[in-house]
KETI-250558 format. One record per residue (C-alpha): residue in three letters; z, y, x. Coordinates in steps of 0.001 Angstrom, whole numbers, padded with zeros to 6 digits, always signed. Layout:
! residues N
ALAZYX ...
This chain:
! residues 436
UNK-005825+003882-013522 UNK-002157+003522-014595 UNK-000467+004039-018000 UNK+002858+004480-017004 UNK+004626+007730-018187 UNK+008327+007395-015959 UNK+007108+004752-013236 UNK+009931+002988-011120 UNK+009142+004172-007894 UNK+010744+001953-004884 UNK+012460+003859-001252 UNK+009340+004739+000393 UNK+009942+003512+004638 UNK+008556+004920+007643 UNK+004871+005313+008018 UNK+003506+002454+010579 UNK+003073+004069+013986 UNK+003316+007803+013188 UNK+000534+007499+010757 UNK+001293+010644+008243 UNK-002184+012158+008237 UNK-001686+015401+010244 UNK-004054+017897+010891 UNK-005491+017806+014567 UNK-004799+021450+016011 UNK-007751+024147+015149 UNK-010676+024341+018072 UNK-010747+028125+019119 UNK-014559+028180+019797 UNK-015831+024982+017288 UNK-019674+024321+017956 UNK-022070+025921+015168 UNK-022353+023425+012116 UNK-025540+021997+011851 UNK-027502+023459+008681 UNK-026581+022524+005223 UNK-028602+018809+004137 UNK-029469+017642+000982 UNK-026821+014656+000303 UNK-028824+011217+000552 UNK-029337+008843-002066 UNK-026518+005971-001965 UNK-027984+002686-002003 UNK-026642+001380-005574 UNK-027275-002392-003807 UNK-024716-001338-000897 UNK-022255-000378-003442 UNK-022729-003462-005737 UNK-022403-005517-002562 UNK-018733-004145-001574 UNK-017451-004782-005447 UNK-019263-008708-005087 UNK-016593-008600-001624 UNK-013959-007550-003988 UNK-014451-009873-006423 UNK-014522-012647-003800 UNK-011384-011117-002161 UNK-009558-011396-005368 UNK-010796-014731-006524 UNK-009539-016105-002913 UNK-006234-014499-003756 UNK-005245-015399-006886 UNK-007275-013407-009108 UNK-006442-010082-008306 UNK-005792-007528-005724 UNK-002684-006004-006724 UNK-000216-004137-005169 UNK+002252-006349-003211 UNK-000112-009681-003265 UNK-002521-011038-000890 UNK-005641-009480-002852 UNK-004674-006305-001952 UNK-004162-005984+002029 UNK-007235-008105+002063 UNK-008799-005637+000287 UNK-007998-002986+002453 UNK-009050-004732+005746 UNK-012194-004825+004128 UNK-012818-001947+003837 UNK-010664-000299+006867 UNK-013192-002303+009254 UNK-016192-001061+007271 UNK-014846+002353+008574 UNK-014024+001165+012168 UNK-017294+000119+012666 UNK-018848+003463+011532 UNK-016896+005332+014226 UNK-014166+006691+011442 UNK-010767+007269+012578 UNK-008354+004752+010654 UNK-004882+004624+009568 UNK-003006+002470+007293 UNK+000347+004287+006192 UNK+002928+002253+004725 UNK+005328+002444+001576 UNK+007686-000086-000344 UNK+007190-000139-004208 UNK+008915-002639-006637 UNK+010496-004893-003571 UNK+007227-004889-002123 UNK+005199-003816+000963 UNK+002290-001288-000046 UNK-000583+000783+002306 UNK-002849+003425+002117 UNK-005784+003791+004149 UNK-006979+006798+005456 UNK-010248+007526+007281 UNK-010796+010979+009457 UNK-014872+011397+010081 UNK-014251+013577+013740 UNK-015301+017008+013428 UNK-015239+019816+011287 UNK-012477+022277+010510 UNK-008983+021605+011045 UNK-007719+024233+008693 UNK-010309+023163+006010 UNK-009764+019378+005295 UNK-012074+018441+002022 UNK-010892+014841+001081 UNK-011836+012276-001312 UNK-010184+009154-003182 UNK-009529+006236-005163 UNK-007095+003833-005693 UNK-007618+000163-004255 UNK-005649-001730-005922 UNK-005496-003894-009368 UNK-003488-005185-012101 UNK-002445-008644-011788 UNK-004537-009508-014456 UNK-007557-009424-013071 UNK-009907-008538-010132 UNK-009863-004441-011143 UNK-013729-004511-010122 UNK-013956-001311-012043 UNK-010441+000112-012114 UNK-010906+000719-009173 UNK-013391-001170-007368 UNK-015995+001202-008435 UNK-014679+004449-007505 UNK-013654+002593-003665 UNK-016813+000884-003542 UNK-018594+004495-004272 UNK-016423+006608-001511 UNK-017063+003635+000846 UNK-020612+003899+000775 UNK-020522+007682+000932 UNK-018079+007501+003743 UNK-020573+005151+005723 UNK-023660+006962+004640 UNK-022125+010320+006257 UNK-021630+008385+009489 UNK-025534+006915+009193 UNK-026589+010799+008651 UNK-023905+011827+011509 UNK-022951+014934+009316 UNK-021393+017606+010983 UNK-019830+019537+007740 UNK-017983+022803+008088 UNK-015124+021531+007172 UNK-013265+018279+008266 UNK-013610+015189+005891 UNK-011297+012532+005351 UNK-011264+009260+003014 UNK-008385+007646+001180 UNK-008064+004462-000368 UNK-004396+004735-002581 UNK-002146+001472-002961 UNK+000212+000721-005650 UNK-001527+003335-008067 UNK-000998+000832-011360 UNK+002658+001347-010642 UNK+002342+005465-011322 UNK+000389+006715-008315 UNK+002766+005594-005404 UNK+000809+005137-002680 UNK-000814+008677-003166 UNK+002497+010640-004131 UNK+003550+009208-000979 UNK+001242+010769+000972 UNK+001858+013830-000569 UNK+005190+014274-000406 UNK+005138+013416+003371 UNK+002600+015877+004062 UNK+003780+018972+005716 UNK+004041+022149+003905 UNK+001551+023520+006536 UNK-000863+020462+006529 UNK-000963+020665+002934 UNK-002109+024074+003389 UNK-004869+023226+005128 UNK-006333+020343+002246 UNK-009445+022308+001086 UNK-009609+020470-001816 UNK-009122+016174-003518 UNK-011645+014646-005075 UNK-010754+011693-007560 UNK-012573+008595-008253 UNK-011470+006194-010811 UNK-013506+003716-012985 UNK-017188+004673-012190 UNK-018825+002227-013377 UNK-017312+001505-016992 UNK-019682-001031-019106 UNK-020316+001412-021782 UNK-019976+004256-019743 UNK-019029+008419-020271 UNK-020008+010859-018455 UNK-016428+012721-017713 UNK-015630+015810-015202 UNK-012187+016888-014202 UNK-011021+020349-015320 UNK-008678+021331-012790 UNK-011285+023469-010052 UNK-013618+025450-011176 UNK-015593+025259-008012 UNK-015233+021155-007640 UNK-016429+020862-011745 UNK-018997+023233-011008 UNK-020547+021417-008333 UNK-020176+018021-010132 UNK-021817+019911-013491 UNK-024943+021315-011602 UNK-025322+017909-010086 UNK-025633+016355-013710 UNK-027387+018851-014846 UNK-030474+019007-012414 UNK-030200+015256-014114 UNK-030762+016303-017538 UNK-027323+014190-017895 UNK-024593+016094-020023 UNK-020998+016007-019313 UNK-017840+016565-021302 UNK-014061+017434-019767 UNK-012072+014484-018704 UNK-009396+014164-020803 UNK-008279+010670-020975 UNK-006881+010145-017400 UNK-005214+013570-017204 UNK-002050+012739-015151 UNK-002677+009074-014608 UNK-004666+009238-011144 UNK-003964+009914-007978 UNK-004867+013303-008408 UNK-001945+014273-009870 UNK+000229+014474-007024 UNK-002011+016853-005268 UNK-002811+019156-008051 UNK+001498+019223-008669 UNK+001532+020823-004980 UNK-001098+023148-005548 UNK-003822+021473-003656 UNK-007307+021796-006020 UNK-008535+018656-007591 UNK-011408+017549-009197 UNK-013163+014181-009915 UNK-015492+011714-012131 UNK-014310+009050-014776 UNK-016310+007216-017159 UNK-013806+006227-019588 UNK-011378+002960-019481 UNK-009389+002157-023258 UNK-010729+005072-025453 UNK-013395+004429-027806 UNK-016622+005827-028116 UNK-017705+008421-030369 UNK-020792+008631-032236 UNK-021436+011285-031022 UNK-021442+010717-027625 UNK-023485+007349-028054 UNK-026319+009445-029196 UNK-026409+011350-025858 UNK-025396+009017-023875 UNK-026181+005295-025731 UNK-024053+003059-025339 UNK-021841+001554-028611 UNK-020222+003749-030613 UNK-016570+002813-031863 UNK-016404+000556-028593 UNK-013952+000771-025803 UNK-016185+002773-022818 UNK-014044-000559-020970 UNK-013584-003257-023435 UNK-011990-005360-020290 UNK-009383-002349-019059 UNK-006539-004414-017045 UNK-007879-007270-018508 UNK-009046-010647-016702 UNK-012810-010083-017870 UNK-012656-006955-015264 UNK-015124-008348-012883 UNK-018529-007834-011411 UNK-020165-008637-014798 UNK-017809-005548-016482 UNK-019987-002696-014298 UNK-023192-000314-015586 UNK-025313+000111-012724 UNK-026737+003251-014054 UNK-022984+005065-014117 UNK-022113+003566-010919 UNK-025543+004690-009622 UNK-025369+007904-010901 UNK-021647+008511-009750 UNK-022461+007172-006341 UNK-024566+009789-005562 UNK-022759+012323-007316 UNK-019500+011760-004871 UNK-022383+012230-002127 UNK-023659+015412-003638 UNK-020213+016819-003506 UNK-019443+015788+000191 UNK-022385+017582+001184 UNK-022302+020654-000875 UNK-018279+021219-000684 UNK-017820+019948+002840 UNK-020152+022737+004037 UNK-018165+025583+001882 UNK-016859+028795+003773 UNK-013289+030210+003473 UNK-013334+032786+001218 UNK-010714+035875+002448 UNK-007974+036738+000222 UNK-007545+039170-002038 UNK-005102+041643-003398 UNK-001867+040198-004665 UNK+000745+041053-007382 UNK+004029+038320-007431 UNK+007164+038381-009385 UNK+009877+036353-007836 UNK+012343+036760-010531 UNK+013904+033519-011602 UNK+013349+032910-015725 UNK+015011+029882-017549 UNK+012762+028006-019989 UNK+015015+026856-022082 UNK+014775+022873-023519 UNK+012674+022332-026090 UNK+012925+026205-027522 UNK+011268+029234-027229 UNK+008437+030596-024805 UNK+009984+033020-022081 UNK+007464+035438-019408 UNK+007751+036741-016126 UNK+005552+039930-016154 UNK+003638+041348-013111 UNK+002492+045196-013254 UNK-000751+045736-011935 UNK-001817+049527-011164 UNK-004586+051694-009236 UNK-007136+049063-009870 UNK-010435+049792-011209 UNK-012747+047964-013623 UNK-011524+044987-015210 UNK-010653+041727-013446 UNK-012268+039173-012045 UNK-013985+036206-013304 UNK-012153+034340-010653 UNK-008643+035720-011285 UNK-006043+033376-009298 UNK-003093+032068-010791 UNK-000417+030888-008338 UNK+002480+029438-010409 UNK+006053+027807-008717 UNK+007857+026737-011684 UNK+010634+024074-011272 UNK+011233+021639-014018 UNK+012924+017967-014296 UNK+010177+017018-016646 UNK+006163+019109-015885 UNK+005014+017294-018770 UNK+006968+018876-021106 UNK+005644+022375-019974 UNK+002981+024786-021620 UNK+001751+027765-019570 UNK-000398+030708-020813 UNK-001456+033620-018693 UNK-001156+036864-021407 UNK-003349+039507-020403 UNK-002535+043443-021135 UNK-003775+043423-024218 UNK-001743+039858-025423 UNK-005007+037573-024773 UNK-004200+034273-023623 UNK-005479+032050-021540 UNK-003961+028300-021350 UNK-003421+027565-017465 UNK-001847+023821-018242 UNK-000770+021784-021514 UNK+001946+019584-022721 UNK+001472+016055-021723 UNK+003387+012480-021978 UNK+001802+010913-019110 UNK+002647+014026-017055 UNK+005092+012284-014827 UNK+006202+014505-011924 UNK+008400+016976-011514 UNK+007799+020709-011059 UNK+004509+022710-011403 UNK+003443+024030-008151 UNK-000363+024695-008856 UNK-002899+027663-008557 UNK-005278+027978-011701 UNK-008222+029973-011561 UNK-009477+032506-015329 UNK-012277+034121-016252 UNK-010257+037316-017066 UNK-013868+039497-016715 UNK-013408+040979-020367 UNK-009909+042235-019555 UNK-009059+045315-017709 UNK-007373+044803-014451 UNK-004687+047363-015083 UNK-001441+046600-017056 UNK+001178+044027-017680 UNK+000465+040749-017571 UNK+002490+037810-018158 UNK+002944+034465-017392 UNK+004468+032544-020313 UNK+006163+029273-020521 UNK+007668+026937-023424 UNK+009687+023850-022736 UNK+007863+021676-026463 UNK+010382+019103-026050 UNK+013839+017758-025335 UNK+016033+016306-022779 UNK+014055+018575-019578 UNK+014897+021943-018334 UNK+013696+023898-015438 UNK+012695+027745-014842 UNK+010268+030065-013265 UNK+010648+030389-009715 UNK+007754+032742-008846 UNK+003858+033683-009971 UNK+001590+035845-008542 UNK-002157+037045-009072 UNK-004758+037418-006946 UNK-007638+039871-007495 
């Protein structure tokens, strides 16, 4: 995980070989799925046994496995012929950051739904101060294992599955906003939904669920809770992971984290134990960042929990669309002053709406961090979609956001407002719509 608000981002090149992940085209008569399987149990000594690999790579290398040094592409054909030899379909996609050479990896499992592409990552590289065994060891070592435990179980999901392993991510997400942004607008389309894993395995652990898709937090939440284990919101990371690229496009996210610099409350030692007033990683980006700085029970539990979710969400059905309102009217925001709204009338509706109202928002904006969005309902209710953030570092909002509007009848104006809280940024609204 980075902390970089504006990072210096280097001229991305070409990707090696054509290897832009693009969507293979969709199979007109695709063989019936095979029934929906209980997600195994990952082996917590097969995921301790690719972060011991890790910490060898990196103390061969200098001590680390950041981007641009030895460590790092070591790191990655590690793991890329883990995937080879599990019949996964591998490509390494290339970028320059800082003066440097960088790769991704990605890994296609064959099968499944073209137009339905669930995928799941975490960033492989470190700091240069250290070995990065949990930032982000743990959350690679944990979607390696799951990758090679859906090959064991030869899963044939509804929908096609794909792996990523993010470089340069300590130098504000590069590797993954590259793949983004070189995406196609249509292949985009077709991303189902990104799961984010990074820091697992903290010493003195959290137990932390993204925010961002009600369906993906839903399915991480039931998980934990057939475990008795209670979660809070992730709140700590938001905009520092390689999520944030894909959520600024529009593509749902949702993840795990269990904490890095923060300290620990009281009150969240007493349900989860741990030390209270302690750092949930005392050794974040720190030397001491090795195999020694890892809770097996977090890792354990996560492990499984990225499994869970590959099973459950890669065998998800397409839900049809529903009826949609959209203003296209441009609006200014202006910098750092008062809230403007777009309004869309709904009419001939009955009832009230949904508890899975869609918000699609397109708002362009040099600085997304600096933006606050509320959806107003008829009768003035609001309902934050997205706050204010300094580690927000992208431009433009391009997301959909999904409200438990149930209490509020459908008909009426409602309104999408947005305030520019600070200076130097300005933007506008491009479009919105609802979907009922």
């Amino acid at each position: 995980m980075n902390l970089f608000r504006r990072a210096a981002v280097g001229a991305a090149t070409l990707a090696i070989g054509g290897l832009l992940a693009t969507a293979a085209p969709a199979i007109a008569t695709p063989a019936a799925p095979s029934p929906t399987l209980a997600a195994p149990d990952i082996p917590l000594a097969n995921v301790k046994a690719h972060l011991s690999q890790l910490q060898s790579i990196a103390s061969a290398n200098g001590g680390n496995r950041a981007h641009g040094r030895a460590g790092y592409k070591a790191s990655l054909d590690y793991v890329k012929g883990k995937l080879d030899a599990a019949g996964f379909t591998t490509r390494i996609q290339q970028f320059t950051s800082s003066g440097a050479t960088g790769y991704n990896l990605i890994a296609d499992w064959p099968g499944g739904d073209a137009n339905q592409v669930l995928m799941a990552g975490a960033h492989l590289d470190s700091v240069s101060a250290g070995a990065g065994i949990n930032d982000n060891g743990s959350g690679s070592a944990g979607i390696l294992e799951t990758a090679l435990a859906v090959s064991r179980a030869q899963l044939q999901p509804t929908k096609h599955l794909r792996f990523a392993w993010w470089g340069a991510e300590e130098l504000g997400m590069v590797g993954s906003r590259y793949y983004v942004n070189n995406l196609p607008a249509a292949d985009r389309s077709k991303v189902s939904g990104y799961l984010n894993f990074d820091m697992i395995g903290s010493p003195n652990p959290g137990y932390f669920v993204y925010d961002d898709d009600p369906t993906i937090e839903k399915t991480f939440k039931d998980y934990y809770a057939g475990l008795g284990v209670p979660t809070e919101i992730e709140t700590e990371g938001d905009g520092r992971s390689d999520h944030a690229p894909f959520a600024n496009v529009g593509i749902p996210v949702g993840g795990l984290f269990t904490g890095a610099e923060r300290a620990k409350s009281s009150a969240q030692a007493q349900k989860w134990g741990g030390t209270a007033g302690q750092a949930f990683d005392r050794c974040y980006h720190s030397s001491c960042d090795t195999t020694s700085n890892i809770n097996d029970t977090a890792l354990d539990r996560n492990s499984d929990a990225i499994a869970h979710a590959i099973w459950t969400l890669g065998a998800g059905t397409t839900v049809p669309p529903g009826d949609v309102y959209e203003n296209t009217t441009d609006v200014a925001i202006p910098d750092n002053g008062a809230a403007v709204t777009s309004t869309v009338d709904v009419a001939g509706r009955t009832g009230n709406a949904p508890a899975t109202l869609k918000v699609d928002v397109d708002v362009r904006h040099t600085w997304r961090g600096d933006v606050v969005l509320d959806l107003l309902a008829p009768d003035g209710t609001a309902y934050r979609l997205k706050n204010s953030s300094s580690n927000d570092s992208a431009d433009n909002i391009i997301a959909t956001y999904t409200v438990n509007a149930s209490s509020e009848p459908a008909n009426g104006a409602w309104k999408l407002r947005a305030q520019d809280v600070a200076s130097q940024d300005t933007g506008y609204i491009n479009s919105w719509k609802l979907t009922f």
